[in-house]
VOGU-3710 file (C-alpha; in Angstrom, 3 decimals, decimal comma):
1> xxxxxxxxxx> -19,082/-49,418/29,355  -15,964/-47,601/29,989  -14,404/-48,915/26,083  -17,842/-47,534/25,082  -17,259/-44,198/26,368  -13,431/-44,180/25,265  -14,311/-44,925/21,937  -17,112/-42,279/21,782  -14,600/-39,822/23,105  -12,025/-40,713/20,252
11> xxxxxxxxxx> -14,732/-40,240/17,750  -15,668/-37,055/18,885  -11,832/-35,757/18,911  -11,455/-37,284/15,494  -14,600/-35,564/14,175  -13,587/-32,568/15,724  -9,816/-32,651/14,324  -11,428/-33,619/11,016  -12,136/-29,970/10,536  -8,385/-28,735/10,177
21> xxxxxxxxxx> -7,423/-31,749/8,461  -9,726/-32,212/5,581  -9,849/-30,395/2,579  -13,451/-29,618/2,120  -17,582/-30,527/3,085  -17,041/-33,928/1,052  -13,536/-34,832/2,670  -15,014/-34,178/6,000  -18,602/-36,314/5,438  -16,248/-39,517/4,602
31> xxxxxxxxxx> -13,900/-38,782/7,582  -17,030/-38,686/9,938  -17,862/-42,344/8,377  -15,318/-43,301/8,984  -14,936/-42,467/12,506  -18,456/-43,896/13,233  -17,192/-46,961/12,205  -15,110/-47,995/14,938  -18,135/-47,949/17,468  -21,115/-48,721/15,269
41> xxxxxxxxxx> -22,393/-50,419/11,717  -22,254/-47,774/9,401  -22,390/-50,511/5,745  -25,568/-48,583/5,212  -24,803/-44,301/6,020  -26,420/-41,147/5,115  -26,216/-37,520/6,089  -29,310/-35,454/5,323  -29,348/-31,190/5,824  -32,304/-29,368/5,898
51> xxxxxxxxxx> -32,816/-26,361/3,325  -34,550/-23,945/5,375  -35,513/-21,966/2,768  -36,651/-24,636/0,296  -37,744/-26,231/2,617  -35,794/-29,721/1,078  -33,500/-31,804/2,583  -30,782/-32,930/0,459  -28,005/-35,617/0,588  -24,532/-34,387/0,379
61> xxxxxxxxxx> -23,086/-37,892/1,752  -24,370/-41,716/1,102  -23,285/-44,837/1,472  -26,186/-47,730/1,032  -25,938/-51,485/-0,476  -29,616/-51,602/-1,649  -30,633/-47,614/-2,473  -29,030/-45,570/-4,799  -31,796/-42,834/-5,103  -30,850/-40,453/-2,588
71> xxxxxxxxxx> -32,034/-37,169/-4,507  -33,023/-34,295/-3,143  -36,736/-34,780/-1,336  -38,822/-31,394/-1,723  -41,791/-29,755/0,168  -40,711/-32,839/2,255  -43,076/-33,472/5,533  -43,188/-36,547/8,144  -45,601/-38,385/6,061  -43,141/-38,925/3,912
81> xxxxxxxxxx> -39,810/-39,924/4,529  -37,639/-41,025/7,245  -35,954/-38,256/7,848  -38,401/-35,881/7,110  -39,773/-37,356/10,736  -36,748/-36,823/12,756  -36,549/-32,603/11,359  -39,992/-32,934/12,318  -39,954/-34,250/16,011  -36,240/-32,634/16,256
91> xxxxxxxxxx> -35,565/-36,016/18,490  -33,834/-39,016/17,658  -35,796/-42,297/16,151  -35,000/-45,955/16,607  -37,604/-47,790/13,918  -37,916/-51,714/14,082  -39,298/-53,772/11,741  -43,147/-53,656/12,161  -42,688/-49,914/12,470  -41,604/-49,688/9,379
101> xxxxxxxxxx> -43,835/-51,906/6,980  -46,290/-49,800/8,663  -45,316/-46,666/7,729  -44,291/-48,049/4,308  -47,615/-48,781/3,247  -48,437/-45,649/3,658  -45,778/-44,132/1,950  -44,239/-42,854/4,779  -40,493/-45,093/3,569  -38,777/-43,066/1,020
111> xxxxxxxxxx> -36,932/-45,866/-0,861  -36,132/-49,371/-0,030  -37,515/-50,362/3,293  -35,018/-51,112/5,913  -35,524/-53,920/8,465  -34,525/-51,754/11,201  -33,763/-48,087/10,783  -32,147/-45,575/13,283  -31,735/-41,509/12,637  -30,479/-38,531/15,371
121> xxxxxxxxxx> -30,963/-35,136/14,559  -28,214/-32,725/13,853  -28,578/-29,299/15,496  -27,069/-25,993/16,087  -28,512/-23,792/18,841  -31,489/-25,598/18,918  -32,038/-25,554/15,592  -32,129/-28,911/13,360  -29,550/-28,472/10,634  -30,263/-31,906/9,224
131> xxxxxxxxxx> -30,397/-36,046/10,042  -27,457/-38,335/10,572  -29,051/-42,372/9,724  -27,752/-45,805/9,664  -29,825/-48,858/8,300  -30,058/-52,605/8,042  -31,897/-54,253/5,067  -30,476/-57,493/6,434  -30,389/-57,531/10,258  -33,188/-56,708/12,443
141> xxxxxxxxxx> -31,801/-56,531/15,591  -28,655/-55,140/14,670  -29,292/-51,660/16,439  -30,760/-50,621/19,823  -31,097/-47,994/22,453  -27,529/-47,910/23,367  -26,411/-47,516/19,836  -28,746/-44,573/19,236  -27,360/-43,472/22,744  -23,987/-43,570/21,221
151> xxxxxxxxxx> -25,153/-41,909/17,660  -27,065/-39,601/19,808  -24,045/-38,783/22,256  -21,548/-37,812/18,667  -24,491/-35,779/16,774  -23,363/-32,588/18,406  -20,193/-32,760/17,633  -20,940/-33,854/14,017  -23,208/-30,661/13,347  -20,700/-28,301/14,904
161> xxxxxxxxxx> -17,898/-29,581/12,492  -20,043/-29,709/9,628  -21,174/-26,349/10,417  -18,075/-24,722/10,527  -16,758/-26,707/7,683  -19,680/-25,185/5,827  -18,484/-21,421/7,170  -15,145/-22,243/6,496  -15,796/-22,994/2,564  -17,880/-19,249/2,475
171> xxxxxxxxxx> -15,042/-17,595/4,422  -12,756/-18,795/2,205  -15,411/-17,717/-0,982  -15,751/-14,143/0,662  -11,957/-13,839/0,921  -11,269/-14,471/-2,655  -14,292/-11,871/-3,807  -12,248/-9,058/-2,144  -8,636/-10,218/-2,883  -10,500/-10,085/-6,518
181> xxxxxxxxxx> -11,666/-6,878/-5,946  -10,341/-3,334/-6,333  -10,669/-2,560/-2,845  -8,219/-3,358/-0,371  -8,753/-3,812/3,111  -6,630/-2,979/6,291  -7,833/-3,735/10,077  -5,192/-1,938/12,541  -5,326/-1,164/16,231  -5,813/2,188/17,360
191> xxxxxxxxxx> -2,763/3,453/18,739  -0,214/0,653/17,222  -0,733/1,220/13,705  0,509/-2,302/12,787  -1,970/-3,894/10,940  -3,928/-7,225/12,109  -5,526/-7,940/8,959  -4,590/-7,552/5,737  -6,302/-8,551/2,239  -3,427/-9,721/-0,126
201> xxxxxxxxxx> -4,042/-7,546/-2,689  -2,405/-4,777/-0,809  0,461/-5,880/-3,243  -0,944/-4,851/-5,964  -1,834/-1,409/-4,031  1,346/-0,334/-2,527  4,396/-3,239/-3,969  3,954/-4,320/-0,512  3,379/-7,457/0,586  0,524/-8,289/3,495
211> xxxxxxxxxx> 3,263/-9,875/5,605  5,518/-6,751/5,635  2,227/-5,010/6,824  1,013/-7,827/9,323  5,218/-8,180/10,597  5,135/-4,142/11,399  8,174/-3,788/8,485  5,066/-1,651/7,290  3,113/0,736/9,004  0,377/2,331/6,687
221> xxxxxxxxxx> 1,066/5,930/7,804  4,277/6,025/6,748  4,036/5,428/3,402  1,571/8,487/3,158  2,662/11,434/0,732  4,133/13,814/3,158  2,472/16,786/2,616  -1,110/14,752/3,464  -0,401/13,186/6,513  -1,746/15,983/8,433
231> xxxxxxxxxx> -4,751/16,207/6,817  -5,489/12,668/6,747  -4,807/12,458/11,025  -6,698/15,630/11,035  -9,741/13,866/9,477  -9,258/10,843/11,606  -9,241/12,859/15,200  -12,120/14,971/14,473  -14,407/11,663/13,275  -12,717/10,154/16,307
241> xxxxxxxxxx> -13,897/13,000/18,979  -17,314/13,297/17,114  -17,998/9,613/17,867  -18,647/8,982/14,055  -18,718/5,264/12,816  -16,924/6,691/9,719  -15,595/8,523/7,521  -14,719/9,292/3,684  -10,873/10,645/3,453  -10,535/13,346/0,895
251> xxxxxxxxxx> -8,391/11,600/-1,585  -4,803/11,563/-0,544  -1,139/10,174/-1,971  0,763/6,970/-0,794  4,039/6,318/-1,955  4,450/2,991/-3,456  7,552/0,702/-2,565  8,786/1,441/-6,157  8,821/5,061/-5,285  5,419/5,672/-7,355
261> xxxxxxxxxx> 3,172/8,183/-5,867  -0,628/7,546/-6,366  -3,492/9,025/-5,112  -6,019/6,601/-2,863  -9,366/6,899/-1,740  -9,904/5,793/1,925  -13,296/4,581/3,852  -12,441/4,137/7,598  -14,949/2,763/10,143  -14,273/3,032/13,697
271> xxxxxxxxxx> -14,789/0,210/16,072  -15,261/1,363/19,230  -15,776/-0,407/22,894  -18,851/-0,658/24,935  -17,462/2,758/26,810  -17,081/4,264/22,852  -13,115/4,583/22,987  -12,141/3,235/19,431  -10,473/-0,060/19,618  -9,336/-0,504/15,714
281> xxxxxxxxxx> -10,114/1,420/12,532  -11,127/-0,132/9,033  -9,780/0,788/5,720  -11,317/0,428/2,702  -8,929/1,882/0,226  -9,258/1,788/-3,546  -6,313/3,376/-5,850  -8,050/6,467/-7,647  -4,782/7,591/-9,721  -6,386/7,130/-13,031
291> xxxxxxxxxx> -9,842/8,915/-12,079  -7,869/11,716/-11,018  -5,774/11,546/-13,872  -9,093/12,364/-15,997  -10,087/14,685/-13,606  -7,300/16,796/-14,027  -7,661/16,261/-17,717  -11,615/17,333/-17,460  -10,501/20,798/-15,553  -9,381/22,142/-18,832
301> xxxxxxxxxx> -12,759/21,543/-20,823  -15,225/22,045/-17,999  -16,276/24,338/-15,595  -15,752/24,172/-11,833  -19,830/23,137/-11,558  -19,566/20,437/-13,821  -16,191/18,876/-12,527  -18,218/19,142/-9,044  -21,118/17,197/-10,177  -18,542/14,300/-11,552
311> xxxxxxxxxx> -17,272/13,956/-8,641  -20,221/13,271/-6,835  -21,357/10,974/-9,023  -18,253/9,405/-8,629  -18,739/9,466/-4,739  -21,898/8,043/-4,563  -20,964/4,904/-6,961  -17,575/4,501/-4,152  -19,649/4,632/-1,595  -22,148/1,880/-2,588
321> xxxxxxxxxx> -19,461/-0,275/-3,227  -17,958/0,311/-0,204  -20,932/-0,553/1,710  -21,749/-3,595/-0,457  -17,887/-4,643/0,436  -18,740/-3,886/4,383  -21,619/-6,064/3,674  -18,851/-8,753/3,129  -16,643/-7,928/5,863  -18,908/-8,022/8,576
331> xxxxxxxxxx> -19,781/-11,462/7,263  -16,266/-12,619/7,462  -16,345/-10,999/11,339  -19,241/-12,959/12,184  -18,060/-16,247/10,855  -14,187/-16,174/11,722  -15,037/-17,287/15,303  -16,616/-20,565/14,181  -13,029/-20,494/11,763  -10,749/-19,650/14,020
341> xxxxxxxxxx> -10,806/-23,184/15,899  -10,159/-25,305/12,982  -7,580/-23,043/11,410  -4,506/-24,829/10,336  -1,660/-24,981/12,979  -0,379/-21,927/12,256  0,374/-19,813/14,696  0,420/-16,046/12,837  -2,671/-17,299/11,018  -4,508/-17,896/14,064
351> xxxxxxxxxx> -2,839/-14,358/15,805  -4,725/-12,498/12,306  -7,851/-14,077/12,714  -8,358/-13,909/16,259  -7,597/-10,045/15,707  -10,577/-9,607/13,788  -12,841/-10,799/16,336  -11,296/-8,830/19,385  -13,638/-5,627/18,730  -16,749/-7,144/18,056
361> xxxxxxxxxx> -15,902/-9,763/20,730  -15,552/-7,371/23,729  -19,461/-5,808/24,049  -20,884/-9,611/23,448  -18,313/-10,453/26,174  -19,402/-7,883/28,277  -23,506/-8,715/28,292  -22,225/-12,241/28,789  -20,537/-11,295/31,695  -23,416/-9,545/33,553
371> xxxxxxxxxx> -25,470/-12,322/32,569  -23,162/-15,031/34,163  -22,356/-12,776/37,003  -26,344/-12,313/37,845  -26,073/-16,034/37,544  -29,399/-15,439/34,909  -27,772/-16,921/32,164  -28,777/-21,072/31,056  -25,278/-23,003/31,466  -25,514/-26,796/30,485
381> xxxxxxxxxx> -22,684/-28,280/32,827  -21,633/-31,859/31,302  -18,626/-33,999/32,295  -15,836/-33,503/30,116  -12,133/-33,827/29,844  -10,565/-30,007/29,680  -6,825/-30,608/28,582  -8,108/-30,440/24,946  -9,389/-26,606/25,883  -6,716/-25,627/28,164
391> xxxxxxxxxx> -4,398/-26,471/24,541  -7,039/-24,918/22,306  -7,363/-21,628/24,300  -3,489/-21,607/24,645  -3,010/-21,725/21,115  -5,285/-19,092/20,477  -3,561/-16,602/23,186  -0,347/-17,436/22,075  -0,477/-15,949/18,353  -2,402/-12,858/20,619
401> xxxxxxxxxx> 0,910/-12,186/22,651  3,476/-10,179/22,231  6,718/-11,598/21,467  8,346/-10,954/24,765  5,849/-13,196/26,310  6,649/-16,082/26,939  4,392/-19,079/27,079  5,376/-21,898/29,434  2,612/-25,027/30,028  2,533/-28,384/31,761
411> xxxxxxxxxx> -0,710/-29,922/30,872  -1,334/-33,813/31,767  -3,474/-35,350/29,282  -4,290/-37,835/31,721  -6,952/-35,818/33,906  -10,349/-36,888/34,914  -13,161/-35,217/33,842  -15,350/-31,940/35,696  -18,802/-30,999/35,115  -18,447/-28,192/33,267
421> xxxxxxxxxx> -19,177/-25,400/30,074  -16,325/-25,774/27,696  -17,266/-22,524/26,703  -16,734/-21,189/30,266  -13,136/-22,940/30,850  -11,985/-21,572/27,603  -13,229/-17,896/29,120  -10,988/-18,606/32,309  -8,127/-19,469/30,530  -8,108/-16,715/27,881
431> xxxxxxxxxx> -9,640/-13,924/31,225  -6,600/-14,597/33,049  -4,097/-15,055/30,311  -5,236/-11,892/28,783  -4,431/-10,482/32,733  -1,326/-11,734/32,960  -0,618/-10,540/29,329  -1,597/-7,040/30,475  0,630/-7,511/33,860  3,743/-8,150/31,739
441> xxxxxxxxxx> 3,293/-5,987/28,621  5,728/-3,516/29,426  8,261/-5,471/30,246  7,075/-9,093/28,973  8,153/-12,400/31,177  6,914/-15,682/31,568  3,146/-17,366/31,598  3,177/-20,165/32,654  -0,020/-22,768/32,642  -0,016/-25,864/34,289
451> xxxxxxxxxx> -3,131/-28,536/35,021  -2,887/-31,936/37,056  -4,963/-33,888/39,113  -4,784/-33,394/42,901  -6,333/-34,071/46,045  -7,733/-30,900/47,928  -10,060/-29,296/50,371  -12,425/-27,439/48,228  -14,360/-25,530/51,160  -13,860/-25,070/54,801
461> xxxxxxxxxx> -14,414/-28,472/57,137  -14,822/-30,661/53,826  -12,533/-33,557/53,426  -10,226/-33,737/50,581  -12,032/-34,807/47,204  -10,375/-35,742/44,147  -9,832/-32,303/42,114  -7,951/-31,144/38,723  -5,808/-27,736/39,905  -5,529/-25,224/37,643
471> xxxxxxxxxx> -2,873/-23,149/37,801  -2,002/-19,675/35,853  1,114/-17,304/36,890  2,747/-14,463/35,356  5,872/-12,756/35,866  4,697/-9,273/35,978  4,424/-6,578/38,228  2,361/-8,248/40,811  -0,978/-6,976/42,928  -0,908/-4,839/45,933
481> xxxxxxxxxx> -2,090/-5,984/48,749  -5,335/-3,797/49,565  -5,928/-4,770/45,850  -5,541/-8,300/45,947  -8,427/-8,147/48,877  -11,269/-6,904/46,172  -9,961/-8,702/42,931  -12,762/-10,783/42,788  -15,767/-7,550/43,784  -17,762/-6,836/40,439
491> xxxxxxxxxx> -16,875/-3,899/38,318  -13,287/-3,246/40,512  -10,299/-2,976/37,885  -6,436/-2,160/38,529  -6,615/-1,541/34,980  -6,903/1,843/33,220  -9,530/3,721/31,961  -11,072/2,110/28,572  -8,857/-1,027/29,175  -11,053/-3,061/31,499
501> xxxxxxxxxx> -14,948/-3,588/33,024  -14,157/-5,135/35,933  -16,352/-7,683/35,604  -13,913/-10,736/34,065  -12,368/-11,965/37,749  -15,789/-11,998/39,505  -17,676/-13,859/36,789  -14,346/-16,521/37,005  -15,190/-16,654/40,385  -18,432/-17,231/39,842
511> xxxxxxxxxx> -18,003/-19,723/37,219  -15,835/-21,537/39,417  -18,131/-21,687/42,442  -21,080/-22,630/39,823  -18,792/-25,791/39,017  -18,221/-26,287/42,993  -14,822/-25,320/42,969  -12,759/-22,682/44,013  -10,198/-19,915/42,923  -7,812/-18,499/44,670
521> xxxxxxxxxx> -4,890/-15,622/44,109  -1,761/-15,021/45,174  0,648/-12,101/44,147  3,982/-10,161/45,336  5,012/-6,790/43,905  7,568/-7,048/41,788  7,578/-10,971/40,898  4,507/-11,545/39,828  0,723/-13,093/40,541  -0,440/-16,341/40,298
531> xxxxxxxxxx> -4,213/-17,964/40,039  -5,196/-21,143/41,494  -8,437/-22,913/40,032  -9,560/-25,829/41,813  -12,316/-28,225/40,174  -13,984/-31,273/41,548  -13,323/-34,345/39,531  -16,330/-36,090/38,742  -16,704/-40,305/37,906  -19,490/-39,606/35,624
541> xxxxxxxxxx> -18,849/-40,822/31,852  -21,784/-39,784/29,707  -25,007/-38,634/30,412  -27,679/-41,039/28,923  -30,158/-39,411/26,476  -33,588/-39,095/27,281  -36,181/-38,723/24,680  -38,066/-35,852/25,036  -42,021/-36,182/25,545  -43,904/-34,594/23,409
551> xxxxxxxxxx> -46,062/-31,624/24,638  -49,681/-31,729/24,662  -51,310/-28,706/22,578  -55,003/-28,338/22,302  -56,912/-27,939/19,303  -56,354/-24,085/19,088  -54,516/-22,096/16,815  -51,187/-20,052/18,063  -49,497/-17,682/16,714  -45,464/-16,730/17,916
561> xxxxxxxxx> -44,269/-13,407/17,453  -40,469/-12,625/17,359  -39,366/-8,899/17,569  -35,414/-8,188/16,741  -33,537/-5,853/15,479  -31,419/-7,924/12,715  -32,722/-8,998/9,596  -30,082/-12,025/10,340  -32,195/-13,304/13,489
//
């Protein structure tokens, strides 16, 4: 039992790895095959996805010894194939032998029929994505409940990394439509003016390049014409202090790294926080030289009307391209978090895209807080290993530090599991990094991050219990004492105005508790302030999956009504 579970958990870290090391969708269906193979029979393999919209399930990966008509099934409905039944009952499906012939004369076998047949849905959110299968045509017996167990207990994992896989691919699609474009885009922090984000065409705008921009060689405001800088901050405060979203720049000069001066248009958006300060700003900026090239040209044949009416024309057309190109951005937002995990190991590349989430990020934080806080919100605690999060959220903070941060960890990769949300680990590690981060900013230091497995008293009068400890310290300038007494109380900050809720320490501790463990804090002015999370180790391996019993409905019709305000939902 326990080679069974270490081989499922090897499957599911090779899946999961599969998405930063393959190339594309196709790559990434034959590394899952191949995976599979170590712990099951996969000579006869197929993934299915649902079409939601067509309402077909196609087959973008196949491997069978008797089939080879694996087309795409239409209008397709339980009756009628295989696979059709498992998007239908959203449950996995062990089939035997009589099961089949049975269905099979009925039409209900799409293809050869299988002496034994076995297919686990593949879902997202609770939605089914598509069908995962394995077959026999010579081996009746060759499956059974623990192998659809085992197919059921790697499904998850399999539609996560095909989904983002699938994101990936469009990210990547979206990305080249705007470096093809003549817009380019600039995400920088308010205050900083270094750019986080960059499109690479900003070559071609200014001579350049996005690294000189994303390194801080570059600051955008600089290389504005002198004589408009003031008008162009003047714009920017008043859209600022009038809480617009955005704002159209009268056209303005840059000065190129040539020494070319050319006139710009600018589209800014403002992101702001849940308290409205603005957190970055948005450029969409297009290089206008030749249109105001003719327009000077025009001013000598028309008339002051006419020249107006041009340019309003002109001004609508920039503006509907500018929203179709927001369109595109806000898709890239939305689908950089599922990217951000798989991204290459690169550690700038991961610092940019992580930026470009921050914003958006911190009001979905915020209601996810309150909602774990209130203890309201649906967490699905399963036993897991957490090194492999502790890295991943490490990784992630690191390209989000400054460079005098330092980041110092100890991880064992030997620890014992915890009933947990790997969501919710990841948000203590990157809550109390981002503290320490904040502790040390001025003056930077060390973070250091160390988890082993110990033996502890969790609570008062217990006896010691096998636990992984958790540790997180910083060398920055520490926690007063009368402060260190309420660090856990909801909604109490040390932090400025605009800069935290007060919410992220007591929904760690509440986490933690949740998990039956507990968190601790020690701190000295001056030296720093460390965080100790303690979390019972637990001997469970895998949780054994129960088919789901379908609900009784009577006869009646129903009808479901869904109000929301995004055409997305």
């Amino acid at each position: 039992e326990r080679k069974r579970a270490e081989g499922v958990n090897k499957v599911l870290f090779d899946i999961s790895n599969a998405v930063n090391t393959t190339h594309n969708l196709s790559d990434l269906y034959r590394s899952i095959h191949s995976s599979l193979n170590r712990i099951i029979d996969v000579t006869n393999f197929f993934i299915a996805l649902v079409d939601v919209k067509k309402h077909t399930l196609f087959f973008p990966y196949h491997v069978d010894t008797t089939d080879d008509d694996f087309s795409t099934i239409t209008n397709f409905n339980p009756d009628d194939s295989l696979a059709g039944l498992v998007v239908s009952q959203r449950r996995p499906l062990l089939l035997n032998t009589i099961e089949l012939e049975e269905r099979a004369t009925k039409n209900g076998v799409w293809g050869p029929t299988p002496l034994i047949w076995m297919g686990v849905p593949l879902m997202i959110k609770d939605e089914v994505i598509g069908v995962v299968a394995i077959q026999s045509y010579t081996d009746p017996n060759l499956y059974d409940l623990q192998d659809l167990q085992l197919l059921s207990a790697v499904s998850d994992q399999m539609a996560i990394a095909i989904n983002r896989k699938e994101a990936e691919e469009k990210l990547s699609e979206a990305y080249t439509i705007i470096n093809r474009s003549h817009a380019t885009a600039i995400l920088w922090k308010h205050g900083r003016g270094i750019a986080v984000f960059v499109t690479d065409n900003v070559e071609r705008l200014t001579g350049y390049s996005s690294q000189e921009f994303l390194d801080g060689d570059v600051i955008f405001k600089n290389i504005i014409y002198q004589d408009d800088v003031d008008h162009v901050v003047n714009e920017l405060m008043i859209a600022r202090n009038e809480e617009e979203e955005s704002l159209t720049h009268e056209p303005y000069r840059i000065i190129k790294k040539n020494g070319d001066v050319i006139w710009v248009e600018d589209t800014t958006y403002l992101r702001r926080d849940s308290e409205g300060e603005v957190t970055y700003h948005e450029g969409i900026i297009y290089d206008i030289t030749n249109r105001k090239r003719v327009e000077k040209e025009r001013l000598s044949l028309e008339t002051q009307l006419h020249q107006s009416q041009k340019l309003e024309t002109v001004g609508t057309m920039v503006g509907g391209i500018s929203h179709e190109l927001n369109n595109i951005l806000q898709s890239m937002f939305l689908y950089s978090g599922m990217v951000e995990e798989q991204l290459p190991d690169d550690e700038k590349l991961k610092g940019n895209f992580r930026q470009l989430q921050v914003g958006a990020e911190k009001a979905r934080d915020i209601v996810k807080q309150i909602l774990t806080f209130s203890r309201k919100s649906t967490i699905d605690f399963k036993p897991q290993v957490i090194h492999d999060i502790v890295l991943e959220a490490l990784s992630l903070e690191r390209a989000s530090l400054p460079a005098n941060i330092i980041i110092k960890q100890d991880i064992d990769m030997n620890c014992g599991m915890v009933r947990c949300d790997g969501t919710q680990i990841n948000q203590i590690i990157i809550n109390l990094c981002n503290n320490a981060s904040h502790a040390m900013h001025e003056k930077g230091g060390e973070l250091t991050v160390s988890l082993h497995q110990a033996q502890a008293v969790l609570h008062s009068g217990e006896p010691e219990v096998d636990v992984l400890e958790l540790i997180i310290s910083d060398t920055g300038h520490g926690i007063i004492s009368d402060e260190l007494e309420k660090i856990f109380d909801p909604f109490f900050t040390t932090k400025g105005v605009g800069e935290g809720t007060g919410l992220g320490l007591s929904v760690i501790h509440g986490i933690v508790e949740m998990m039956g463990g507990n968190i601790s804090v020690s701190s000295e002015l001056g030296m720093g302030t460390t965080f100790n999370v303690l979390l019972p180790v637990t001997e469970e391996i895998i949780a054994e999956v129960t088919p789901i019993a379908e609900p009784h409905f009577d006869k009646q019709k129903r009808s479901i009504l869904l109000v929301d305000d995004e055409d997305n939902i």
